[in-house]
MIMIRO-759293 format. One record per residue (C-alpha): x, y, z. Coordinates in steps of 0.25 Angstrom, whole numbers. Example, Ala and Ser with C-alpha at 12.3 -4.5 7.8 and 13.67 -1.06 7.14 Angstrom:
% residues 2
<X: 49, Y: -18, Z: 31>;
<X: 55, Y: -4, Z: 29>;
//
This chain:
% residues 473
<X: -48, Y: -113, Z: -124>;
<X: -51, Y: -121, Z: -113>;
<X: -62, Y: -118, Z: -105>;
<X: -66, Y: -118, Z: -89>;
<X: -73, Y: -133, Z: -90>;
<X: -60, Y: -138, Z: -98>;
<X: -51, Y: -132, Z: -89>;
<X: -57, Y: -136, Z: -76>;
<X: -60, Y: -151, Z: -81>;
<X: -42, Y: -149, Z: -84>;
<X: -40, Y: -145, Z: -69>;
<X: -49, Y: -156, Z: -64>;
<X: -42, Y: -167, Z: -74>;
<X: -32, Y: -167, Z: -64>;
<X: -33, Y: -176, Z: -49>;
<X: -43, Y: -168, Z: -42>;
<X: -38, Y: -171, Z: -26>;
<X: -47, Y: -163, Z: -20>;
<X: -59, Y: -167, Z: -25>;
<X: -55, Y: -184, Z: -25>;
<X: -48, Y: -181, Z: -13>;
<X: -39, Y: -193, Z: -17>;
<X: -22, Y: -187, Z: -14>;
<X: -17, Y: -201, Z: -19>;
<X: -2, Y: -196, Z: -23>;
<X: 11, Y: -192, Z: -18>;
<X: 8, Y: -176, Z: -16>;
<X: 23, Y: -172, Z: -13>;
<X: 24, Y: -169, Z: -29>;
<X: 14, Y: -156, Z: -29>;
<X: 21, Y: -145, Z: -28>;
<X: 32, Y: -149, Z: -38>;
<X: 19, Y: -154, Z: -48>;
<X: 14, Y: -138, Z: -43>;
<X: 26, Y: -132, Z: -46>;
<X: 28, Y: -138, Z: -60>;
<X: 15, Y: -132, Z: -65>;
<X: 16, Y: -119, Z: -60>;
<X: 29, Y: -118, Z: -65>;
<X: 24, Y: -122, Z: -79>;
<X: 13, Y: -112, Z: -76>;
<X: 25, Y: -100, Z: -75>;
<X: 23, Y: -101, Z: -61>;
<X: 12, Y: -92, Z: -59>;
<X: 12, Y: -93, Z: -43>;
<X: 24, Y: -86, Z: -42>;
<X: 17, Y: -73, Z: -49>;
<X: 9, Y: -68, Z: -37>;
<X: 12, Y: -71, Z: -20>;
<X: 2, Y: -78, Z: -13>;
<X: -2, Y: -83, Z: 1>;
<X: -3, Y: -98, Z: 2>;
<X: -13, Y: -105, Z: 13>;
<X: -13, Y: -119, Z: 19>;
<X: -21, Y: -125, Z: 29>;
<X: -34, Y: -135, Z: 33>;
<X: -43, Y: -124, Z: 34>;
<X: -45, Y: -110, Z: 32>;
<X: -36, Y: -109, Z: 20>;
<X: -46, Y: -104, Z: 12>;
<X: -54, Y: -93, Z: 18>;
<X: -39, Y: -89, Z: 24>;
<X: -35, Y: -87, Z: 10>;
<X: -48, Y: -80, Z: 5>;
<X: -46, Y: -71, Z: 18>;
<X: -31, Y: -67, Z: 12>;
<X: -36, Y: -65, Z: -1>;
<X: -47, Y: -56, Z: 1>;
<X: -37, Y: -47, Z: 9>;
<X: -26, Y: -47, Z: -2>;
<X: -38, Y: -44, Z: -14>;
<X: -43, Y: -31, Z: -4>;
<X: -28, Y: -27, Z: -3>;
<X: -29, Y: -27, Z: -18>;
<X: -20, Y: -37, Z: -20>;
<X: -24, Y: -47, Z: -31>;
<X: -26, Y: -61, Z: -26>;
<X: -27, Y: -74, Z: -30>;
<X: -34, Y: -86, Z: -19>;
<X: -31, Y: -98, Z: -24>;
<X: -41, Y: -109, Z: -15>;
<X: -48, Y: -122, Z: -16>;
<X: -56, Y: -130, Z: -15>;
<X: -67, Y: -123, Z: -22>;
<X: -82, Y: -123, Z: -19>;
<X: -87, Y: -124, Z: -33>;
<X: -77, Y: -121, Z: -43>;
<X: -64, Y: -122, Z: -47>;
<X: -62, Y: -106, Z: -51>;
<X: -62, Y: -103, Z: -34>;
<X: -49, Y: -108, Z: -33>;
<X: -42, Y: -97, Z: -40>;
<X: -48, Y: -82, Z: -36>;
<X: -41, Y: -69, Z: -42>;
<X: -44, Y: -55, Z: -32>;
<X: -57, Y: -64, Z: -29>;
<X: -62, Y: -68, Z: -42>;
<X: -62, Y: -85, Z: -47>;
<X: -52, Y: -88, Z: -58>;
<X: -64, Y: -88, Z: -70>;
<X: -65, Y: -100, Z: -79>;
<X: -60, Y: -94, Z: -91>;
<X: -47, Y: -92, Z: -81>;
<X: -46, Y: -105, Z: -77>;
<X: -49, Y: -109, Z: -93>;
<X: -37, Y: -102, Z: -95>;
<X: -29, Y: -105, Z: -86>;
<X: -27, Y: -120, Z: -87>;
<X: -23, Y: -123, Z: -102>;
<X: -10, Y: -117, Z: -97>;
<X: -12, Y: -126, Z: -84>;
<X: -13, Y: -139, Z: -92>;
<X: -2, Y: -135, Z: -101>;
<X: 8, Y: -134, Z: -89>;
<X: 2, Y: -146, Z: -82>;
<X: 4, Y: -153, Z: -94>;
<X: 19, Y: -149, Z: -95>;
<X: 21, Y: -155, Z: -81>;
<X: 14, Y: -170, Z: -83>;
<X: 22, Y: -171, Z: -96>;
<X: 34, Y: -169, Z: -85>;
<X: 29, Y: -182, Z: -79>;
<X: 35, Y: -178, Z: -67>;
<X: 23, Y: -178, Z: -58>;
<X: 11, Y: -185, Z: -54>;
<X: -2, Y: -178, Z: -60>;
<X: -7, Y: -164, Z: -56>;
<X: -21, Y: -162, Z: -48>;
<X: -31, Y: -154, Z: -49>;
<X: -26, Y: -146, Z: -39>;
<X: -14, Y: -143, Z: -43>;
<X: -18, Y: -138, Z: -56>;
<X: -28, Y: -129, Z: -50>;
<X: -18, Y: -122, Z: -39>;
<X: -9, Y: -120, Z: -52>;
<X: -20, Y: -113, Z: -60>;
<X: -24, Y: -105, Z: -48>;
<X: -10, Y: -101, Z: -47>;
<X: -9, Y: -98, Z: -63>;
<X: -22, Y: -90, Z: -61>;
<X: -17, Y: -78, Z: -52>;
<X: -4, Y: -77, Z: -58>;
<X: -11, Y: -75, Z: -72>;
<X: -21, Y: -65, Z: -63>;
<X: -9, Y: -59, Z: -58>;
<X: -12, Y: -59, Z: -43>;
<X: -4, Y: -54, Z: -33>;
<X: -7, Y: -63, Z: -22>;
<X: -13, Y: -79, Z: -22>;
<X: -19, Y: -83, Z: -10>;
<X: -18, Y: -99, Z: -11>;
<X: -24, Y: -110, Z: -3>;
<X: -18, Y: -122, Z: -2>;
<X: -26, Y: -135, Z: -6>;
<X: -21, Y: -145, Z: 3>;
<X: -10, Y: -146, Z: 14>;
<X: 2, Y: -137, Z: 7>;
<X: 15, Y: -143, Z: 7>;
<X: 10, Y: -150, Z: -4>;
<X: -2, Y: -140, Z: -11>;
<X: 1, Y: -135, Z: -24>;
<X: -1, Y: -123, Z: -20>;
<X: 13, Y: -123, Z: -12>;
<X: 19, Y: -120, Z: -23>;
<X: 17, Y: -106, Z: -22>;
<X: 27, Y: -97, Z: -12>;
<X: 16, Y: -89, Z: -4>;
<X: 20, Y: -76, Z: 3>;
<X: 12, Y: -83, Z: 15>;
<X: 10, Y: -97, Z: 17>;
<X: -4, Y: -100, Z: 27>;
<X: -7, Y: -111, Z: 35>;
<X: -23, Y: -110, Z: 40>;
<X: -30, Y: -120, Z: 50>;
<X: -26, Y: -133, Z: 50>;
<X: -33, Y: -146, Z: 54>;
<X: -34, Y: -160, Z: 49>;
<X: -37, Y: -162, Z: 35>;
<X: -33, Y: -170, Z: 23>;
<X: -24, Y: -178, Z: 32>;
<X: -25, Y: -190, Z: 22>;
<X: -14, Y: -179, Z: 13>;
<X: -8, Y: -170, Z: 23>;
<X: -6, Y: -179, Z: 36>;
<X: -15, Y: -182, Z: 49>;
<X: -9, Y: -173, Z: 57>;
<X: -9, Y: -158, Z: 60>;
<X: 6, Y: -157, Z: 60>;
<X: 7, Y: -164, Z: 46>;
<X: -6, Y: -156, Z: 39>;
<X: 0, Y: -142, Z: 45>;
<X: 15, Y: -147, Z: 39>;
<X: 7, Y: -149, Z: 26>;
<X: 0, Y: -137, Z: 26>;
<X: 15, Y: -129, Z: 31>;
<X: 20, Y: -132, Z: 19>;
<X: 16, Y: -119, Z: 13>;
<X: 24, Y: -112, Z: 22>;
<X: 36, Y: -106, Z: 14>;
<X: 51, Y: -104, Z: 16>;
<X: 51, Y: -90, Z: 25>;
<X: 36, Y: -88, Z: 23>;
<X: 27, Y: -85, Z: 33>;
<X: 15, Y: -96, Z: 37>;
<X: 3, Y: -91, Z: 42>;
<X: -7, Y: -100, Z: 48>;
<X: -17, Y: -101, Z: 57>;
<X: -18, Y: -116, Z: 62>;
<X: -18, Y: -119, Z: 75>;
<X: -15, Y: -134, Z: 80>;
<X: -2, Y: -134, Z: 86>;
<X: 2, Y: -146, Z: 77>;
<X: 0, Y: -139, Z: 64>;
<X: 5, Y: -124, Z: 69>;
<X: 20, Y: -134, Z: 74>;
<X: 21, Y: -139, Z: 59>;
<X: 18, Y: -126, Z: 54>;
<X: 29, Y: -122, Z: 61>;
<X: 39, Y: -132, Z: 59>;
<X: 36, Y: -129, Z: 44>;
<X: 38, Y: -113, Z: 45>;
<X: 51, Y: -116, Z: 53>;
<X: 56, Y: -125, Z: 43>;
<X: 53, Y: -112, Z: 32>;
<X: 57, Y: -102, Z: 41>;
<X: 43, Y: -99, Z: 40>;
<X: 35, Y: -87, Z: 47>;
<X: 22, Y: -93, Z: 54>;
<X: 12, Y: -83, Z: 58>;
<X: 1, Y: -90, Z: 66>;
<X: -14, Y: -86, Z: 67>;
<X: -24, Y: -89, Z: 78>;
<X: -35, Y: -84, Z: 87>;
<X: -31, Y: -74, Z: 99>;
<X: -35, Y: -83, Z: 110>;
<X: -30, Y: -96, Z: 107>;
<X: -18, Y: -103, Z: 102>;
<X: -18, Y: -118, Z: 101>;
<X: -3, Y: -120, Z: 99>;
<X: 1, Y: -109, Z: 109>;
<X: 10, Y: -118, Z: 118>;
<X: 18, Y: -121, Z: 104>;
<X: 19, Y: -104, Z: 104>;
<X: 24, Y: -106, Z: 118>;
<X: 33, Y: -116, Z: 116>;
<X: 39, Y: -108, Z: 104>;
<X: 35, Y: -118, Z: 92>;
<X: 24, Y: -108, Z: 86>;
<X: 23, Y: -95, Z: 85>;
<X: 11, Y: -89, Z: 92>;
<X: -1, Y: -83, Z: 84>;
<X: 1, Y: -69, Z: 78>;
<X: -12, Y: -67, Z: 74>;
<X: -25, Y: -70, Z: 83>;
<X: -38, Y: -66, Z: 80>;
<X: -51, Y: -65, Z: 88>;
<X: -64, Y: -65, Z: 83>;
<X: -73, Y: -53, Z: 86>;
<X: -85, Y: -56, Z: 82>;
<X: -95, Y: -64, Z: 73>;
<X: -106, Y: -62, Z: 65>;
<X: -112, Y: -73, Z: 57>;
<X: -100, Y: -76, Z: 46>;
<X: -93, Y: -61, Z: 49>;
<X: -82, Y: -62, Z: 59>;
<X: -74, Y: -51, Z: 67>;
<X: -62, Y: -52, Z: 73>;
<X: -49, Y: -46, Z: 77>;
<X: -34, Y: -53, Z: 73>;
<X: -21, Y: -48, Z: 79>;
<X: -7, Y: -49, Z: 71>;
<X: 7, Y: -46, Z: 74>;
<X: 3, Y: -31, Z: 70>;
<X: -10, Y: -27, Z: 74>;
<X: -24, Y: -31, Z: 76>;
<X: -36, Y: -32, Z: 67>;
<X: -49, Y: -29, Z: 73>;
<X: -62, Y: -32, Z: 67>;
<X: -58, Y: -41, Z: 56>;
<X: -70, Y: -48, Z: 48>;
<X: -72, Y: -59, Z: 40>;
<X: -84, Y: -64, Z: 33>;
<X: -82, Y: -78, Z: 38>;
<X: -86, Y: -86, Z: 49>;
<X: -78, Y: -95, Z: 58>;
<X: -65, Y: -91, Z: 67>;
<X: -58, Y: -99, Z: 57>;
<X: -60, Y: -89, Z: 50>;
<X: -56, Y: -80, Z: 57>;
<X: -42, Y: -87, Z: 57>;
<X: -42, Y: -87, Z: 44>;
<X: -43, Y: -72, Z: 42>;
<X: -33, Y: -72, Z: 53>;
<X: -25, Y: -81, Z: 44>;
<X: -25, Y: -73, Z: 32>;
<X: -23, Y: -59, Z: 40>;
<X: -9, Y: -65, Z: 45>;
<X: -6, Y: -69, Z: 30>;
<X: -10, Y: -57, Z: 24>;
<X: 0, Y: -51, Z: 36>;
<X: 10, Y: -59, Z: 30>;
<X: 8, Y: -55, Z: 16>;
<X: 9, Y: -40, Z: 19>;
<X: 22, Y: -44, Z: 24>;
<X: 27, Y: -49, Z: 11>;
<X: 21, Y: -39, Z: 4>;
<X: 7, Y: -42, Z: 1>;
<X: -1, Y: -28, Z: 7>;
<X: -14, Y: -27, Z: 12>;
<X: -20, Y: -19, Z: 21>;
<X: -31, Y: -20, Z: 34>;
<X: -42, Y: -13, Z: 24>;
<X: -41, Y: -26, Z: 15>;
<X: -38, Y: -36, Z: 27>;
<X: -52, Y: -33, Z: 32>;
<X: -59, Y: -30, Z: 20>;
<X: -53, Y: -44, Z: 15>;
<X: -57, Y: -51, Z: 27>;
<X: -71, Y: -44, Z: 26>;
<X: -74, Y: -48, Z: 13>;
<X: -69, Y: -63, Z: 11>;
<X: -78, Y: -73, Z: 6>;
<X: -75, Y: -88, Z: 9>;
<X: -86, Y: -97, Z: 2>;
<X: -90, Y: -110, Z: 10>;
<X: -82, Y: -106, Z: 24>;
<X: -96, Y: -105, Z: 33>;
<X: -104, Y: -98, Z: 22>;
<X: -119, Y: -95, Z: 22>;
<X: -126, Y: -99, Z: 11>;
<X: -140, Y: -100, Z: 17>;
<X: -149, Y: -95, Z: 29>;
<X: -162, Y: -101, Z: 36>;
<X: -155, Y: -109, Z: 38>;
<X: -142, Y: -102, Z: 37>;
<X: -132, Y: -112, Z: 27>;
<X: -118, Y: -112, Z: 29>;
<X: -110, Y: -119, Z: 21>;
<X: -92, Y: -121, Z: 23>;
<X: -82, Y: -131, Z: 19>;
<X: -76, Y: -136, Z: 32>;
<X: -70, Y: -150, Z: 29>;
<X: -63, Y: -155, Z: 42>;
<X: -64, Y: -157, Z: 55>;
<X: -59, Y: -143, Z: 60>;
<X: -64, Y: -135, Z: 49>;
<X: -77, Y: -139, Z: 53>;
<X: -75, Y: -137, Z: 68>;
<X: -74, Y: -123, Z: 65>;
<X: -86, Y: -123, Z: 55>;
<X: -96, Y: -129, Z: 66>;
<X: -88, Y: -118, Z: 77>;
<X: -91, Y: -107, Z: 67>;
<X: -106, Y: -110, Z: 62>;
<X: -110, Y: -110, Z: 76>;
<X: -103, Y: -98, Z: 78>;
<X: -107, Y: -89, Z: 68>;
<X: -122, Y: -95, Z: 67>;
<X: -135, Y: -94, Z: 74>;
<X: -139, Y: -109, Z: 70>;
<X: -150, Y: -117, Z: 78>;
<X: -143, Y: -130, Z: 71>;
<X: -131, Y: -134, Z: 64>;
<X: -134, Y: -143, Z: 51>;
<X: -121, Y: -148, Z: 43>;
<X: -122, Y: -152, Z: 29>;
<X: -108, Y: -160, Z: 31>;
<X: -100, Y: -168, Z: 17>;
<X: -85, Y: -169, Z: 18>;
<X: -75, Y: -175, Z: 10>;
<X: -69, Y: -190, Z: 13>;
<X: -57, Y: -187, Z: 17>;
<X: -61, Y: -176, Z: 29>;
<X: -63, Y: -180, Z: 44>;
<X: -77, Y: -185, Z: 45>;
<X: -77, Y: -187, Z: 59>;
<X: -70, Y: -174, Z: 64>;
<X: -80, Y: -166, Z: 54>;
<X: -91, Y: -174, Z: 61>;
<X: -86, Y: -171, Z: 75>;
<X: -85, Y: -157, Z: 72>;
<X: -101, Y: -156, Z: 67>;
<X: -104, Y: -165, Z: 79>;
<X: -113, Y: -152, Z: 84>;
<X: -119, Y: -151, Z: 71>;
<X: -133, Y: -152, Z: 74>;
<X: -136, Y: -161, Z: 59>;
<X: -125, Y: -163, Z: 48>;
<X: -132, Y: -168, Z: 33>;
<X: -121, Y: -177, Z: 28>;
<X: -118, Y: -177, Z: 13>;
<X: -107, Y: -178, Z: 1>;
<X: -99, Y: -168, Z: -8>;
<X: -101, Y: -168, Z: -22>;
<X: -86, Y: -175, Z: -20>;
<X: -78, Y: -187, Z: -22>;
<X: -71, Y: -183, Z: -8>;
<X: -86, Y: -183, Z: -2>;
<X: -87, Y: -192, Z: 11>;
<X: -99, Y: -202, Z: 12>;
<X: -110, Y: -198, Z: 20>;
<X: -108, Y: -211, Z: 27>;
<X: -96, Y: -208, Z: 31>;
<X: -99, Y: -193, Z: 36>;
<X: -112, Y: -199, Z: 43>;
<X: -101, Y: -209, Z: 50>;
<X: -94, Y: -199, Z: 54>;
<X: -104, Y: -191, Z: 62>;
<X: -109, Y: -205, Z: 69>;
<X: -96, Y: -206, Z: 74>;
<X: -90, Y: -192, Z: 78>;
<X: -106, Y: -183, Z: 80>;
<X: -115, Y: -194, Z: 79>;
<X: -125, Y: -184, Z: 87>;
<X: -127, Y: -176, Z: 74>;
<X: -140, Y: -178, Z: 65>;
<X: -135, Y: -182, Z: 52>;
<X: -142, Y: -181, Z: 38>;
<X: -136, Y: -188, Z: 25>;
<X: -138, Y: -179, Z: 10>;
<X: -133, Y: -186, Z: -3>;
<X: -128, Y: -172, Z: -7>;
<X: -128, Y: -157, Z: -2>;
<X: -142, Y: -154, Z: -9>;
<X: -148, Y: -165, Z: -2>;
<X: -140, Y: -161, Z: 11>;
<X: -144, Y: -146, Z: 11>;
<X: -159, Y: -149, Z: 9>;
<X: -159, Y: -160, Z: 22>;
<X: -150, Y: -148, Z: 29>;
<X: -161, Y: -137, Z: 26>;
<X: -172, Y: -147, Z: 28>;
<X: -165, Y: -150, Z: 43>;
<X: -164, Y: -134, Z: 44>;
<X: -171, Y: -124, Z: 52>;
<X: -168, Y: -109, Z: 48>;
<X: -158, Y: -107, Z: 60>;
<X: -151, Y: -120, Z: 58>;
<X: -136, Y: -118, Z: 50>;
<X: -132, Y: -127, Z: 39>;
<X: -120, Y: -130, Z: 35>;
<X: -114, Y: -136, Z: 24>;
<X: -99, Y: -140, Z: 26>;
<X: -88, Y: -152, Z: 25>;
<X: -80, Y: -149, Z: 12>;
<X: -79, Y: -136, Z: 3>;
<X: -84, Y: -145, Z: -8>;
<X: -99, Y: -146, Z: 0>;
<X: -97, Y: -131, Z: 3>;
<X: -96, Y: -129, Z: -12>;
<X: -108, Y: -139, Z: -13>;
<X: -115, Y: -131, Z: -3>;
<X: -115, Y: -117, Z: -9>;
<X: -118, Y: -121, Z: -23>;
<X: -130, Y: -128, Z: -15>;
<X: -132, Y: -113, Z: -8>;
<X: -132, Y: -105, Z: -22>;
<X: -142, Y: -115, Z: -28>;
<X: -151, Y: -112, Z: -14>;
<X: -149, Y: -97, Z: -16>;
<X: -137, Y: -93, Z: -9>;
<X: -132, Y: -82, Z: -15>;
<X: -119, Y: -83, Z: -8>;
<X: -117, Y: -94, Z: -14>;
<X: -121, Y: -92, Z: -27>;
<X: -112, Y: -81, Z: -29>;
<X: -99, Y: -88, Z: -23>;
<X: -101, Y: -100, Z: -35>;
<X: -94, Y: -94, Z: -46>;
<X: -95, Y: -107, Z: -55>;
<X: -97, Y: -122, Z: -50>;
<X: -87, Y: -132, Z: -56>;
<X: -89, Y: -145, Z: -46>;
//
């Protein structure tokens, strides 16, 4: 009997992408590599209907948000999402609870055995790390016998193995520039990506708003003769001349926040149907009140095709959603905040909603991304930062201080910098720089978020400590 170390050192035998960061091969064989598996596998995704979301940002908490609803409708639910914080068992989450070890012991003899089938083919290029993952998740809730998966893709869509599955609702979340390297350096070629989770006659929900992105999702939605249900807030659409000239549909569910209280948020969202008042979420940011936004019209377009819930699960779903690392407190005096914004926008809205939702006298970023991000535009966005500490991940993707400190000379050179050799070294100059009404933040990649809370439960966070359920990086 193989056992958890065994069948996690088999999972990472494979190309690990995401943590090397290195895409060197022609990616346009995936899906038929996915497809081979999980048929070998007896097809396991087509024993339960799921939800499947794309985008740049917000995929995750959206997909948290749908879940939570569906598992207070008592609907049993799977959430498949990555990356994780600190180990591999988060990515597969039955009604709430991590796949366990011994599950995941389990599970992959008969992975290997069906993965060894398919290179004995030699038909295709070796399999990653990913892909074996995404079928083991899939494997998991058919052999838990969910009823409904909430999935996030990994990267982009057309392409994610994930697309294999035929989702009830395909969901396009914010998008901005990222991983242009793989999915083009445009906004119309990373949307036209992300669109390729929209299915033949199946509605797409999303809630992005550049007019370029919103038209290639269109185009895409046409082409499938695809319904697109559009999110957005109640007084401004950014693409509303594309409404006007009859290229977009308008939004059809606006929402407004009512008010804001540290990380608890109240607002109000309209739909075709009715309105929702009072609506809370445990979740700072008006991105994230988008995203609950985002999963309300999903969930509308679930009910449709036969997945039921009802408004006493909506707001008690909403209400009780835990999201680890999106603008969590792990510390106070000073307070300690720690999230996994990565790019350019996502950290816009991060700075927006810190100064928001805190009473801080100063703002102190404890800033490390990974090479392949926008250093310059996620140093314009800190510009009003009043001291970043500059450090590495525990990563081969990390980026050198040298060059994040280049990039602040360049694009905020009037921010004070400080230099750490690791997060231990950049928290105690952070708390040394620190009054008790300053805020620390920790952000720049989920990886030194995942960093940051296991620093946090060592420091006596018990938040922290009780969201760690096993450390495998």
């Amino acid at each position: 009997m193989m056992n958890y170390q065994e069948a996690l050192a088999y999972i990472y035998s494979f190309i690990d992408y995401e943590r090397s960061g290195k895409y060197t091969r022609d990616r346009n064989e995936n899906l038929e590599r996915e497809k081979a598996l999980l048929d070998q596998l007896g097809n396991p995704q087509q024993k339960y209907s799921n939800t499947l979301i794309a985008g740049t940002k917000g995929k995750g908490s959206t997909a948290a948000l749908i879940e939570r609803v569906l598992r207070e409708a008592g609907i049993s639910t799977g959430l498949y999402t990555q990356p994780d914080l600190h180990t591999f068992r988060e990515r597969a989450q039955v009604n709430g609870r991590m796949i366990s070890e011994e599950e995941v012991a389990e599970l992959v003899p008969d992975l290997r055995a069906a993965v060894e089938q398919i290179q004995s083919w030699h038909k295709f290029e070796p399999f990653i790390t990913y892909e074996v993952g995404t079928a083991l998740a899939l494997l998991y809730f058919a052999r838990q016998q969910v009823q409904h998966a909430v999935v996030e893709v990994g990267l982009g869509g057309r392409l994610d193995a994930t697309n294999v599955t035929h989702p009830l609702v395909s969901v396009i979340a914010s998008i901005s520039y990222d991983h242009m390297s793989i999915l083009g350096n445009t906004l119309d070629k990373i949307a036209t990506e992300k669109a390729g989770i929209i299915k033949q006659n199946g509605p797409v929900v999303t809630s992005a708003r550049p007019p370029e992105a919103l038209l290639a999702i269109a185009r895409v939605a046409q082409q499938r003769a695809a319904r697109m249900v559009r999110v957005g807030p109640s007084d401004d659409d950014p693409a509303q001349a594309e409404v006007d000239a009859g290229k977009l549909p308008p939004l059809s569910y606006r929402y407004r926040l009512e008010e804001r209280h540290g990380q608890q948020q109240r607002f109000t969202v309209w739909t075709p149907e009715r309105v929702y008042n009072g609506l809370e979420i445990p979740l700072a940011g008006e991105h994230q009140i988008e995203n609950a936004t985002l999963a309300l019209a999903t969930l509308d377009m679930l009910r449709e095709r036969g997945i039921s819930w009802d408004e006493q699960a909506l707001r008690r779903g909403l209400a009780l959603v835990h999201w680890p690392a999106r603008i969590e407190v792990v510390g106070q005096n000073p307070t300690i905040v720690v999230d996994g914004a990565h790019n350019a926008d996502s950290m816009q809205k991060l700075v927006q909603a810190l100064r928001s939702s805190f009473d801080m006298h100063r703002l102190i970023v404890v800033l490390g991304t990974n090479k392949d991000k926008d250093q310059g535009g996620i140093a314009r966005e800190l510009a009003e930062a009043d001291a970043v500490v500059l450090t590495k991940i525990h990563n081969p993707r990390t980026t050198a201080i040298e060059t994040l400190e280049s990039a602040f000379v360049e694009h905020a050179p009037d921010v004070i910098r400080y230099m750490a050799s690791d997060l231990e070294e950049a928290m105690a100059l952070a708390l040394d720089l620190a009054d008790n009404n300053d805020l620390i933040c920790v952000t720049g990649s989920v990886y030194l978020a995942g960093e940051a809370l296991r620093w946090a439960a060592a420091h006596g966070s018990a938040t922290a400590a009780a969201e760690i359920g096993g450390v495998d990086h």
